[in-house]
VMD Tcl script that draws the C-alpha trace (Angstrom):
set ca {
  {0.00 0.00 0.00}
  {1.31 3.44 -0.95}
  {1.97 6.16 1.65}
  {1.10 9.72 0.70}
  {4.17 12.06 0.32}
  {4.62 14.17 3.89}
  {3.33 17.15 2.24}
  {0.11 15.46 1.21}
  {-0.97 14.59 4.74}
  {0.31 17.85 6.34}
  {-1.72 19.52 3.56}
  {-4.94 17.37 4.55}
  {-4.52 18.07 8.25}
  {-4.32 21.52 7.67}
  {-7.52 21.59 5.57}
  {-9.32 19.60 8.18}
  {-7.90 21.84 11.11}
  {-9.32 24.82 8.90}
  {-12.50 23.21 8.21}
  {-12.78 22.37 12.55}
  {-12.30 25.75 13.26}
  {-14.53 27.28 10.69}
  {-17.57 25.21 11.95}
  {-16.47 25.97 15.62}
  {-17.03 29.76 14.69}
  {-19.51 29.59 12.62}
  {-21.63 27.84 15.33}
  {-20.26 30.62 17.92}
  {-21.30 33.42 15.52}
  {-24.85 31.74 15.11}
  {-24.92 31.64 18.99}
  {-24.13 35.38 19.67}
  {-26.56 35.71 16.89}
  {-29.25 33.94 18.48}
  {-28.59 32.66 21.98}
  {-32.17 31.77 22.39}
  {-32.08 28.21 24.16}
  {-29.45 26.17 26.18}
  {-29.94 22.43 27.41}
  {-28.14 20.77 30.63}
  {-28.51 17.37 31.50}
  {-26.13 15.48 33.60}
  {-26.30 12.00 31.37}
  {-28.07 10.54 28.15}
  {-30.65 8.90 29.36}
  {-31.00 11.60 32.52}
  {-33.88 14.18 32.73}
  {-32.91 17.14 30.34}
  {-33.14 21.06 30.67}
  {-34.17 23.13 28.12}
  {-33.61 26.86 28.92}
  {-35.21 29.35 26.34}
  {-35.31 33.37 25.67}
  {-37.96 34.57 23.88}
  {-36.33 36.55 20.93}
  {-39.26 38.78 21.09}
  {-40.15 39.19 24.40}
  {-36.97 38.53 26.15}
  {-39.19 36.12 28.52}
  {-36.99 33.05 29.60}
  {-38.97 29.31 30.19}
  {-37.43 26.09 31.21}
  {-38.96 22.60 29.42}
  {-37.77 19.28 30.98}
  {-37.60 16.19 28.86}
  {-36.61 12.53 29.79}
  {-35.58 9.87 26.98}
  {-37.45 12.63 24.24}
  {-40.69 12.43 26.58}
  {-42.32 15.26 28.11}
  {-41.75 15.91 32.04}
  {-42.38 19.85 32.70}
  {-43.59 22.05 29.91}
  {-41.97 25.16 28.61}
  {-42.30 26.99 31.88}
  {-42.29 30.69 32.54}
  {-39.39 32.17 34.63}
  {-38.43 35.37 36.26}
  {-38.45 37.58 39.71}
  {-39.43 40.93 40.11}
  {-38.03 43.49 42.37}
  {-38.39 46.87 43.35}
  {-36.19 48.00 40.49}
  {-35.85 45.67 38.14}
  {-38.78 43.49 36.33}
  {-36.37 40.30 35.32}
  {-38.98 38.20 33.70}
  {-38.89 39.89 30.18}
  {-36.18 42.20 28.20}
  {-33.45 39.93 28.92}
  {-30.73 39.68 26.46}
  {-28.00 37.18 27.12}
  {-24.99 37.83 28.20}
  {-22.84 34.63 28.99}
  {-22.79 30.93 30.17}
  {-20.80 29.21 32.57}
  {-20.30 25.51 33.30}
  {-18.87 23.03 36.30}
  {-19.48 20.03 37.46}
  {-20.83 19.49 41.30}
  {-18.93 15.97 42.49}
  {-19.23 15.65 46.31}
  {-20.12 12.84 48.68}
  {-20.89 13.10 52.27}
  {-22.39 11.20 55.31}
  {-25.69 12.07 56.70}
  {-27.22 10.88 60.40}
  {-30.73 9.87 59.28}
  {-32.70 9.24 56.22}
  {-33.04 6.93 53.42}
  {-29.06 6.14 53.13}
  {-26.58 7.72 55.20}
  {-23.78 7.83 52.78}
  {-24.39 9.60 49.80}
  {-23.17 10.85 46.29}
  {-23.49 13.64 44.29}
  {-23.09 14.52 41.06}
  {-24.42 17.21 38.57}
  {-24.28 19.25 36.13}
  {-24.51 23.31 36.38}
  {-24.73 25.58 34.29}
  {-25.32 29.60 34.63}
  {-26.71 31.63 32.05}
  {-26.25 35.37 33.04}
  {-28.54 37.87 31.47}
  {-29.35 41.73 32.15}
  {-32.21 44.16 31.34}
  {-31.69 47.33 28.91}
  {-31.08 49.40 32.10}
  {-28.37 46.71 32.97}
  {-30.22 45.29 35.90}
  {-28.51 41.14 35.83}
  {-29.74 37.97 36.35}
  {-28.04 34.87 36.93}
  {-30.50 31.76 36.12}
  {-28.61 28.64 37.74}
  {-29.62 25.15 36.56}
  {-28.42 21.64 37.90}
  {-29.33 18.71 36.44}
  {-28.40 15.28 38.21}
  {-29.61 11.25 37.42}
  {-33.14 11.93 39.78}
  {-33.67 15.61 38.95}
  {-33.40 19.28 37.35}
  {-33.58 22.53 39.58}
  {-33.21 25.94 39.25}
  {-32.29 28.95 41.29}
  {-32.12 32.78 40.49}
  {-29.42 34.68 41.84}
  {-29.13 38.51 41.85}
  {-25.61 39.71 41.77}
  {-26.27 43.24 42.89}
  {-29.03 44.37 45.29}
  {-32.20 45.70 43.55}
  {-34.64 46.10 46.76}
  {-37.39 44.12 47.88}
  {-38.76 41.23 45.91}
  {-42.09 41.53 44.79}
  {-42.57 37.84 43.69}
  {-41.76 35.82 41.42}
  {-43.12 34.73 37.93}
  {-42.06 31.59 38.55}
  {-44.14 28.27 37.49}
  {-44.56 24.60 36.19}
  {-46.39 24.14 33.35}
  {-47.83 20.18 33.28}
  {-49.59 18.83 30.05}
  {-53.16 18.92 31.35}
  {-53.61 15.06 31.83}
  {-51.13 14.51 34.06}
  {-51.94 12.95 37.03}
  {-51.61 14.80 40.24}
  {-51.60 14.28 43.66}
  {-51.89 17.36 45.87}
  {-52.76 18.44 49.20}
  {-53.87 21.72 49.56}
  {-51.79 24.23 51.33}
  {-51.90 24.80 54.88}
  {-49.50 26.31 56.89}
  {-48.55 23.46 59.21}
  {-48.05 21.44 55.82}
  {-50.63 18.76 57.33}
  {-53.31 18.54 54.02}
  {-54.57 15.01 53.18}
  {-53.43 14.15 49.48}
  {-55.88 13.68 47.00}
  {-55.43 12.60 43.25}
  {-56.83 14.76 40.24}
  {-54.92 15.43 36.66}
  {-53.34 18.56 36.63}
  {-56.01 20.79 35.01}
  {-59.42 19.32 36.69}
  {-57.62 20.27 40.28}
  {-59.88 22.81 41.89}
  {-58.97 26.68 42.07}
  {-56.76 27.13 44.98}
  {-53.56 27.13 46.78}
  {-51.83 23.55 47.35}
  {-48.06 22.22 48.68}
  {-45.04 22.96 46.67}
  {-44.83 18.70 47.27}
  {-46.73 18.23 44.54}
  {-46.36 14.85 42.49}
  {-47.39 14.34 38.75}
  {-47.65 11.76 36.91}
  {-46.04 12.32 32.94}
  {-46.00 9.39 29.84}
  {-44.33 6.89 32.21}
  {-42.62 9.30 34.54}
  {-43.01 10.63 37.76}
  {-42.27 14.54 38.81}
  {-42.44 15.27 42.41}
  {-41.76 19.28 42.96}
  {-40.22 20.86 45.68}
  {-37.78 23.20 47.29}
  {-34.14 23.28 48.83}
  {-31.79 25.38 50.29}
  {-34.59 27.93 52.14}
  {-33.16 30.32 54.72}
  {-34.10 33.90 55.93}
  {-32.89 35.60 53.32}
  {-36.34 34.76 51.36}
  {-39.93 33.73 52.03}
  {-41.43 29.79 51.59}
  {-44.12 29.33 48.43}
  {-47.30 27.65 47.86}
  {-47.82 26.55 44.33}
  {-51.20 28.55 42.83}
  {-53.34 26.80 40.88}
  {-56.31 28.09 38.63}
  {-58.98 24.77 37.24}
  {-58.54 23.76 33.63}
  {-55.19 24.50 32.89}
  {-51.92 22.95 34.50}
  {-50.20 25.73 35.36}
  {-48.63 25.70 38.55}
  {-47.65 29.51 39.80}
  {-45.19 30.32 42.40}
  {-46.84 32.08 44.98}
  {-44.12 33.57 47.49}
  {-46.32 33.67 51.18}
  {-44.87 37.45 51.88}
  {-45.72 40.32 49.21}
  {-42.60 41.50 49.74}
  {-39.46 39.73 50.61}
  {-36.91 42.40 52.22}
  {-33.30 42.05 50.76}
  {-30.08 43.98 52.01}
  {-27.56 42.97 49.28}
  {-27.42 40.44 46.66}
  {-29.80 37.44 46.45}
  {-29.61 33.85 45.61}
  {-33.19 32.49 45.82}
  {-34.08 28.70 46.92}
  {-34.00 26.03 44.35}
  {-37.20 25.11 42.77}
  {-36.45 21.25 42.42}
  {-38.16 18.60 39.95}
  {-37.55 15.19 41.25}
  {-38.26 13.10 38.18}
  {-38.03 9.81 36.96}
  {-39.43 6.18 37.46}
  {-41.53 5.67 40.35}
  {-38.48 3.81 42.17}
  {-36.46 6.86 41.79}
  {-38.25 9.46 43.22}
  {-38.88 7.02 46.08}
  {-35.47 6.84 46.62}
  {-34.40 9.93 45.81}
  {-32.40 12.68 47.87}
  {-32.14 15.45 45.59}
  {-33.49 17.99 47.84}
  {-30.46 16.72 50.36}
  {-28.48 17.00 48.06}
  {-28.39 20.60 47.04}
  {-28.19 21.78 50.64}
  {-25.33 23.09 51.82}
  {-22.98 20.82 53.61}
  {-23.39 20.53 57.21}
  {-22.54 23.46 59.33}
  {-22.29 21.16 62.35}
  {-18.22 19.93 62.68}
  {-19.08 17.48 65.50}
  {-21.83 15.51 64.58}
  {-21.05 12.51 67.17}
  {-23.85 13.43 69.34}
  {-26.44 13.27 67.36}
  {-28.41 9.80 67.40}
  {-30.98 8.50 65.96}
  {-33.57 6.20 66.99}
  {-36.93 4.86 68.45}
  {-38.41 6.92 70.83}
  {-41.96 5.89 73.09}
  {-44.14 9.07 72.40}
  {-46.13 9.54 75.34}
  {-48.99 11.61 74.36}
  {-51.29 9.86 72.19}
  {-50.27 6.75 74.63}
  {-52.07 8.95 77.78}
  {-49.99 12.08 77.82}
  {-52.92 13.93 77.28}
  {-54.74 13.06 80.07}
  {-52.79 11.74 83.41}
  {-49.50 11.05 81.80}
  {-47.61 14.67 82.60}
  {-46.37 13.77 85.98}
  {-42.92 12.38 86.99}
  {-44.41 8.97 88.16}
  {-46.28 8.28 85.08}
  {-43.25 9.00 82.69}
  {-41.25 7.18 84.55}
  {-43.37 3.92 84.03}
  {-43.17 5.10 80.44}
  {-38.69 5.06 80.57}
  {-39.08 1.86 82.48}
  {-41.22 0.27 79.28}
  {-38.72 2.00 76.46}
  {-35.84 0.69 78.87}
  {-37.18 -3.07 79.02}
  {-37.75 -3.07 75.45}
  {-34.53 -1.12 74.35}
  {-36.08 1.62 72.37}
  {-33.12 4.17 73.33}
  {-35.26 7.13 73.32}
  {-39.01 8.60 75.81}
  {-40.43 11.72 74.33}
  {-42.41 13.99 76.78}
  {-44.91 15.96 75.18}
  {-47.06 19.39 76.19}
  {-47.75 19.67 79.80}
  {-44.79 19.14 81.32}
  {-43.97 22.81 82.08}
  {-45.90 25.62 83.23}
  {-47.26 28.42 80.76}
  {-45.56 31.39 79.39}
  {-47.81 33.43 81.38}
  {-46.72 31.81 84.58}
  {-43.26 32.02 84.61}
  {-40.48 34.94 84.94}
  {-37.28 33.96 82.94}
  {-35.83 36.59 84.92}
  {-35.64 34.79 88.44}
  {-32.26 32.40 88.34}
  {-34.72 29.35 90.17}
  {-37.64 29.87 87.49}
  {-36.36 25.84 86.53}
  {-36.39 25.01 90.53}
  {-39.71 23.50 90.40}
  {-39.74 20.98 87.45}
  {-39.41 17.36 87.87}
  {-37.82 16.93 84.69}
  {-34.61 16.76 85.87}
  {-35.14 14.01 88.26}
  {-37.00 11.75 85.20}
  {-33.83 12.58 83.06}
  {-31.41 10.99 85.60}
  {-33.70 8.32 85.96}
  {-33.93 7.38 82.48}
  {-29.90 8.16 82.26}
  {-29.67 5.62 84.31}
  {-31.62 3.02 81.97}
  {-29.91 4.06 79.21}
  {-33.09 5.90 78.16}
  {-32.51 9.91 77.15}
  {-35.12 12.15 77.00}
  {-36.94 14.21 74.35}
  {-39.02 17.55 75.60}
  {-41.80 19.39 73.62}
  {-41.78 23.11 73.89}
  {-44.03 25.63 72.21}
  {-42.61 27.79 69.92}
  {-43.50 30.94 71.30}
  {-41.11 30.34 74.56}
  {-38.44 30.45 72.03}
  {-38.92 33.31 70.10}
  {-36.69 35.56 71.74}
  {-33.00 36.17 73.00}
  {-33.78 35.81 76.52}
  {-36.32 33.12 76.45}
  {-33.84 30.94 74.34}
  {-31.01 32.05 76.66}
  {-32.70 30.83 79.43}
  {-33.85 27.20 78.06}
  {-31.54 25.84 75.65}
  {-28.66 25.72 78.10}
  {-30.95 24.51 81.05}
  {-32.36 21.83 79.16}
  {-28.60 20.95 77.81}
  {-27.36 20.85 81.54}
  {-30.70 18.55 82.65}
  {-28.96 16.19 80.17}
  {-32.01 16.48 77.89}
  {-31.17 15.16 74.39}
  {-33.85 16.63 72.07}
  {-36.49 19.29 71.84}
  {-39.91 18.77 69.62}
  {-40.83 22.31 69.09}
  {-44.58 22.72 67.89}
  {-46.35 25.39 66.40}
  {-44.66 27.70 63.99}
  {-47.37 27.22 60.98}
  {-45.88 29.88 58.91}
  {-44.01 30.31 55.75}
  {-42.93 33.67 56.22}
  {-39.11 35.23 55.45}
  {-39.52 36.06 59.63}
  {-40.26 32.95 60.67}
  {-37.48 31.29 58.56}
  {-35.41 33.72 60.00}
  {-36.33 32.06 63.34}
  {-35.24 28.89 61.94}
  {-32.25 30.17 61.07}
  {-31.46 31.26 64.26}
  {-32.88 28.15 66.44}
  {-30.61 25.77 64.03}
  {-27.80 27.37 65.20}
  {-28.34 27.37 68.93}
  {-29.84 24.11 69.25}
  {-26.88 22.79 67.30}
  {-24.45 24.60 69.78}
  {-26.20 23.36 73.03}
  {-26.26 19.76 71.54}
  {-29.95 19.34 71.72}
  {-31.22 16.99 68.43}
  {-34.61 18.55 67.02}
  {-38.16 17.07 66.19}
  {-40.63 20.58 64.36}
  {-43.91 20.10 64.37}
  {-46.36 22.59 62.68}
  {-43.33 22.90 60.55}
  {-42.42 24.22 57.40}
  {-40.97 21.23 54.87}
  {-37.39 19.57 55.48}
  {-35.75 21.32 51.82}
  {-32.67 19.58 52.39}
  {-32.47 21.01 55.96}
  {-31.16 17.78 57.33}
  {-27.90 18.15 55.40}
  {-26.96 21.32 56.57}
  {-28.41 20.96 60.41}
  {-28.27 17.24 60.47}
  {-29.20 17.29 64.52}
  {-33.31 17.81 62.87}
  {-33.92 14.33 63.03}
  {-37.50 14.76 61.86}
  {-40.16 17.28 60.84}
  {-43.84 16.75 61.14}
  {-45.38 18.95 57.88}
  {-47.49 15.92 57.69}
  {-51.00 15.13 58.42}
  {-49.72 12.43 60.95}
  {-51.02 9.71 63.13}
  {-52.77 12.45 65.39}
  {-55.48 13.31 62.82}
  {-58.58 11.65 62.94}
  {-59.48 12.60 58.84}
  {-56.80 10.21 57.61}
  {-57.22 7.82 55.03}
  {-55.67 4.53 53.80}
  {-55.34 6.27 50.02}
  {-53.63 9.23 52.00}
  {-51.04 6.90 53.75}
  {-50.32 4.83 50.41}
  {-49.57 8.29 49.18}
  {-47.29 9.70 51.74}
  {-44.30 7.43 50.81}
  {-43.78 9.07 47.23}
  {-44.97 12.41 48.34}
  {-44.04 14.26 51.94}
  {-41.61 11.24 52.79}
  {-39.59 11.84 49.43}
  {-38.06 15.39 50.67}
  {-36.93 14.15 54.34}
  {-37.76 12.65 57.81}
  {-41.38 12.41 58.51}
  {-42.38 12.51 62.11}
  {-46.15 11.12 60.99}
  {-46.13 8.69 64.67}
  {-46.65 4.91 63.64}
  {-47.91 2.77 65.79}
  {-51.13 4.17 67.21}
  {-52.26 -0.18 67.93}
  {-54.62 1.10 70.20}
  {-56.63 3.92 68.08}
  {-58.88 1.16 66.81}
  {-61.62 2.77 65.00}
  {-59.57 6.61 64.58}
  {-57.08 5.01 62.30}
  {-57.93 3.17 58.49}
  {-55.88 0.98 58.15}
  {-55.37 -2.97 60.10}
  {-52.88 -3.69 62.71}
  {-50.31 -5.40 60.17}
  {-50.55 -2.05 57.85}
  {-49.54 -0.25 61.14}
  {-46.61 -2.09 61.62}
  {-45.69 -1.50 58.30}
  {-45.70 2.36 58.49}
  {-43.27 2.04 60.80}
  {-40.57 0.88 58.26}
  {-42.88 2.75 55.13}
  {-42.38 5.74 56.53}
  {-38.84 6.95 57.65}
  {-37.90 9.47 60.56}
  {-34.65 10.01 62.00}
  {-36.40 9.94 65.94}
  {-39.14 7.52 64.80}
  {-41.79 8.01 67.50}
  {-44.08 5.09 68.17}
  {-47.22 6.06 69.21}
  {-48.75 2.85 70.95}
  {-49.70 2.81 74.77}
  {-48.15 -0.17 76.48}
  {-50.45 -2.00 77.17}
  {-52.04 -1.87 72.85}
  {-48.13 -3.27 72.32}
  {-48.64 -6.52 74.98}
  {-51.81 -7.00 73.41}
  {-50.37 -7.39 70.45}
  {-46.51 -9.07 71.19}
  {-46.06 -9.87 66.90}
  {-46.02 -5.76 66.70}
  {-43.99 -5.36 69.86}
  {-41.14 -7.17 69.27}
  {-41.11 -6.42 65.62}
  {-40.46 -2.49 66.87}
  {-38.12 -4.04 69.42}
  {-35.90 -5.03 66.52}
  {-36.26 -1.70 64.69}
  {-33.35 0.99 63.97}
  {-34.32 4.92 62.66}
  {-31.34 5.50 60.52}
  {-30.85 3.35 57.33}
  {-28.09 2.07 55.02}
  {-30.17 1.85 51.66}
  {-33.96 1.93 50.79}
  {-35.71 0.35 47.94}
  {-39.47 0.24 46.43}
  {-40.05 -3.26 46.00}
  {-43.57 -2.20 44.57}
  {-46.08 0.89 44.71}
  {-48.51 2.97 43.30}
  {-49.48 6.39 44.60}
  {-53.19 5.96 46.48}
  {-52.62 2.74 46.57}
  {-49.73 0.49 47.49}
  {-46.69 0.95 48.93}
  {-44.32 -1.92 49.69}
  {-40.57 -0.51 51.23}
  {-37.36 -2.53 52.24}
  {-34.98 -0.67 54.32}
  {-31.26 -1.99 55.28}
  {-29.75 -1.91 58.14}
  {-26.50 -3.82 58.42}
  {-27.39 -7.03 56.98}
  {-30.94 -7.18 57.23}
  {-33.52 -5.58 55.15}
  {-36.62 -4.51 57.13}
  {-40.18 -4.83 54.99}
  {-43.05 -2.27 55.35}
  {-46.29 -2.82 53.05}
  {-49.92 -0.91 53.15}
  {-52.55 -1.23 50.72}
  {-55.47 0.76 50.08}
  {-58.97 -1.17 49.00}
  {-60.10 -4.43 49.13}
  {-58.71 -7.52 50.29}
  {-55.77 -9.71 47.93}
  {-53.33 -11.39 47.99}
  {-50.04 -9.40 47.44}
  {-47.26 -10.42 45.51}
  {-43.87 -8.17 45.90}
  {-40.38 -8.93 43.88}
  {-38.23 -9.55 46.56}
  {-35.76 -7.24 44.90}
  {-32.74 -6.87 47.91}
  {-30.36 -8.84 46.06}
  {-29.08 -12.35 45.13}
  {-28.82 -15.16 47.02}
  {-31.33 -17.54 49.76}
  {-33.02 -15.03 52.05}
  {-35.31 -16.02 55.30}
  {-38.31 -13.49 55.25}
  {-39.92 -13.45 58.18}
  {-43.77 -11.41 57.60}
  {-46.47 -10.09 59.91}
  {-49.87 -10.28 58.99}
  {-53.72 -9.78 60.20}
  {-55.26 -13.25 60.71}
  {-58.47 -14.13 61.70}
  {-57.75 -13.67 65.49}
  {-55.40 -11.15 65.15}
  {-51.59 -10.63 63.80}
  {-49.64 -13.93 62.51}
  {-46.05 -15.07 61.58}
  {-44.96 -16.53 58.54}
  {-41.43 -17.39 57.88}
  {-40.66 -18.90 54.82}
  {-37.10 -19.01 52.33}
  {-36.63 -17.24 49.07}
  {-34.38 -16.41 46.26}
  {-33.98 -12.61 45.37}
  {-35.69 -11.84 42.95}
  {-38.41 -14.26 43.58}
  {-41.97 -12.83 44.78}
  {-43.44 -12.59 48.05}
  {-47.04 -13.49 48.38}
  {-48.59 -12.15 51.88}
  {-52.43 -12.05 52.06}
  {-53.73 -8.32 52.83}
  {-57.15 -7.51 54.58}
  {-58.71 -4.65 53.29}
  {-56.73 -1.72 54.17}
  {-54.29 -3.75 55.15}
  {-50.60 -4.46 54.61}
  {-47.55 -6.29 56.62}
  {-44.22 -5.44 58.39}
  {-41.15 -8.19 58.14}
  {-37.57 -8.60 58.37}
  {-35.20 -10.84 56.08}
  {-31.62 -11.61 56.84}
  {-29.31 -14.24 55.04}
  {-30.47 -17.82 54.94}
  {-27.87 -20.71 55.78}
  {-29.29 -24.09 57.10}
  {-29.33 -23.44 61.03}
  {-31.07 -19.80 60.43}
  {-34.57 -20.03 62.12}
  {-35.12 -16.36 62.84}
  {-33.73 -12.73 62.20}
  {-34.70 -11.65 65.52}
  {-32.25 -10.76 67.47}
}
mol new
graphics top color blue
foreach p $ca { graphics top sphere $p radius 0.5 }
foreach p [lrange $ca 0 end-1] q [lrange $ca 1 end] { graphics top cylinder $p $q radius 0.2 }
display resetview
């Protein structure tokens, strides 16, 4: 085979080289001619970004695709200000790219070592009067967000024009806003949902994908949002819950976060986690999670408030192991009829003497307070570091219900100081976690849920929960209510099986004593039970109406199923990996809960017959022949 003479190759390279850069800036050219759209994705077969600017209108919008199907809509962006209207007469200015590869350890949730990786990319723009916007986009495996961030300080923000624009038969499920977060889900499509206000946790169902929305990274430099709805169209608006949001200086805004994908992975997902900021807690050996024996729906709210009664209550977590006793309202004397001024205000209260008592069992002690005796300087001053030298190990604090910039202000100071007096946190009548258990990873749990307390709650709204509220962090909902017979939907198996369906760093069981001896299947299945997880897996689900979770701990793989409707017999892949596996199942028999142990393959299905709003709990640990039980 001839070779070409030297000059004949240089030549060609040369021509080629020429031909490369031509193309290269002929397609930059074309760009600054028309920089009108700009797509980030993080991996082929990832969800996909599509940024646009309106050549006309200098409006930008933001479509999301998966595998060339539709997930989000072109969707309007843009924030208004005092000065500045950035939601049309942008031109473009520049883009920048990096890559976000971190991985870090978290103390509760659905895995506590985690990975991240995404793609960013900013696109900067600026108004005729030179007023600039920087529109930041991520994109991982599990989701796309966004985030606006204003380099230089342009007043108050007036709102946003900020929304998700769903094709109108999407399925939704949605739970109209309150603000304690505690709305019952309901399903529509995304057009025939009523006029109104709902969630930000909304979840939509798209041609074979799921899109749960949400939020991350919300502090007191901005206000929380409702998403605003109006009947036959599904448009989603961004409805800020102050008119005005005060700013000092320049502004980066929350993310607005799209969790998308199959059902599995939005389950699993921690995309909200994971664009948090990383913990701003150095020592994070103090923080623990686990089971905890709530005391108030278990007689707290009548008799139980007294030292002798909670004691009874450490001796029962204490015999059974569950490492934590929550003491709820009543405990302490009103606002009213105290004076945080006198040194012995504290002199009175038992609640030292219970949390030596329980120290001494090997039980520590969680506290409720109300919010309003920590909303100042002094009040905090005065019980943060009492309650850290009691030895206390956790406050539940109830009763913010608001979304306001002030109140996440609050937050943002109550993170801090219960982080520095080494005091773990349950909120109740709470905003949503967005990804605050990265950042302040002693919040264990948040309620934002309409929990085991509420007597409205049906077995479609727990078979919901799981891929909804429980997708963006701890849930504090309170499994384990055995003895609300007749307040509650679901059977005594399905209760069980909340307890590993629904994850909460401080997982508070609910039950009185005496409903857990009546029912010794239940009680030593919780008896075997951790709150913080090594992996988590849907084995099977379908919002409304089944939900079937494995959680790892270790070796062992605990199983959590409920089921809304009739009666059946259910069949799960037993997907937890290869290999012989003993499964061990708790179910509702004729006479009440039964055993059944029996030896699979992973992989193979597991059949468990369901009453009617029903479901199971069960463990399953390597089989070898000698293995009769994972029970320890």
């Amino acid at each position: 085979m001839a070779v070409p003479p030297r000059r004949t190759v240089v030549a060609a390279l040369c021509a080629g080289l020429a031909a490369t850069l031509l193309t290269t800036a002929s397609a930059a050219r074309a760009e600054q001619r028309q920089p009108h759209a700009w797509t980030v994705s993080e991996a082929a077969h990832a969800p996909r970004a599509r940024i646009s600017l309106d050549d006309t209108t200098g409006a930008l919008s933001l479509a999301v695709s998966r595998d060339g199907r539709t997930v989000i809509e072109p969707s309007p962006l843009g924030i208004v200000t005092e000065q500045a209207d950035l939601s049309q007469g942008l031109r473009f200015l520049h883009r920048k790219d990096r890559t976000v590869d971190e991985r870090y350890r978290a103390k509760s949730g659905k895995r506590l070592d985690r990975r991240v990786h995404m793609n960013e990319t900013r696109l900067s723009f600026a108004t005729a009067a030179g007023a600039r916007l920087d529109l930041v986009v991520r994109a991982s495996a599990d989701g796309i967000a966004y985030r606006y961030v204003l380099p230089a300080q342009l007043g108050d923000v007036l709102g946003e024009t900020s929304a998700f624009d769903l094709p109108s038969d999407a399925g939704a499920w949605l739970s109209t806003y309150r603000v304690d977060n505690e709305g019952q889900f309901n399903q529509y499509t995304a057009a025939t949902a009523p006029t109104g206000a709902y969630s930000d946790q909304a979840l939509f169902a798209t041609d074979g994908d799921y899109t749960l929305l949400a939020e991350s990274d919300l502090t007191g430099t901005y206000s929380g949002a409702r998403l605003a709805h109006t009947q036959g169209t599904g448009t989603y608006r961004v409805q800020l819950a102050d008119d005005r949001v005060h700013t000092d200086g320049p502004l980066t805004t929350p993310w607005r976060a799209m969790i998308t994908g199959d059902l599995a992975t939005v389950t699993r997902s921690t995309f909200t986690d994971d664009l948090a900021p990383a913990s701003k807690v150095a020592d994070t050996s103090w923080i623990r999670p686990g089971t905890v024996l709530w005391t108030w729906l278990a007689g707290g709210r009548t008799a139980g408030q007294s030292l002798d009664a909670q004691k009874a209550y450490v001796d029962y977590a204490a015999q059974h192991h569950w490492p934590y006793e929550a003491v709820d309202s009543g405990w302490y004397f009103k606002k009213d009829e105290w004076d945080v001024t006198d040194p012995d205000w504290q002199s009175d209260s038992w609640m030292p003497e219970l949390v030596d008592y329980a120290r001494a069992k090997g039980v520590g002690i969680i506290v409720w307070v109300h919010q309003r005796d920590l909303d100042t300087p002094e009040e905090r001053a005065q019980w943060l570091p009492t309650l850290e030298r009691w030895g206390v190990k956790g406050v539940k604090i109830d009763f913010m219900n608001s979304e306001a910039q002030s109140m996440f202000q609050w937050y943002d100071t109550i993170l801090a100081e219960t982080a520095a007096h080494h005091l773990m946190v349950d909120f109740h009548g709470a905003t949503l976690p967005k990804g605050i258990q990265r950042t302040w990873p002693q919040v264990m749990t948040m309620e934002a849920v309409g929990g085991e307390e509420k007597r409205t709650n049906t077995a479609t709204h727990l078979t919901t929960l799981p891929f909804t509220r429980n997708v963006i962090g701890s849930m504090d909902f309170t499994p384990g209510g055995f003895q609300r017979v007749g307040l509650r939907p679901n059977s005594d198996a399905a209760e069980a099986g909340l307890t590993v369906v629904y994850e909460s760093g401080l997982q508070m069981f609910a039950g009185t004593p005496e409903s857990y001896d009546a029912r010794p299947l239940a009680r030593d299945f919780l008896d075997q039970e951790p709150a913080a997880w090594d992996d988590t897996r849907l084995l099977a689900g379908s919002p409304g109406q089944e939900a079937v979770l494995a959680r790892r701990s270790g070796d062992r793989w605990f199983l959590g199923g409920v089921y809304a409707g009739a009666a059946r017999t259910a069949t799960v892949p037993l997907t937890i990996g290869r290999g012989r596996w003993l499964v061990e199942t708790i179910r509702d028999g004729a006479d009440g809960l039964v055993q059944d142990r029996q030896v699979l393959n992973g992989g193979d299905e597991l059949s468990v017959d369901v009453v009617a709003n029903g479901g199971f709990a069960g463990i399953a640990c390597r089989w070898h022949p000698g293995i009769t039980t994972c029970y320890r």
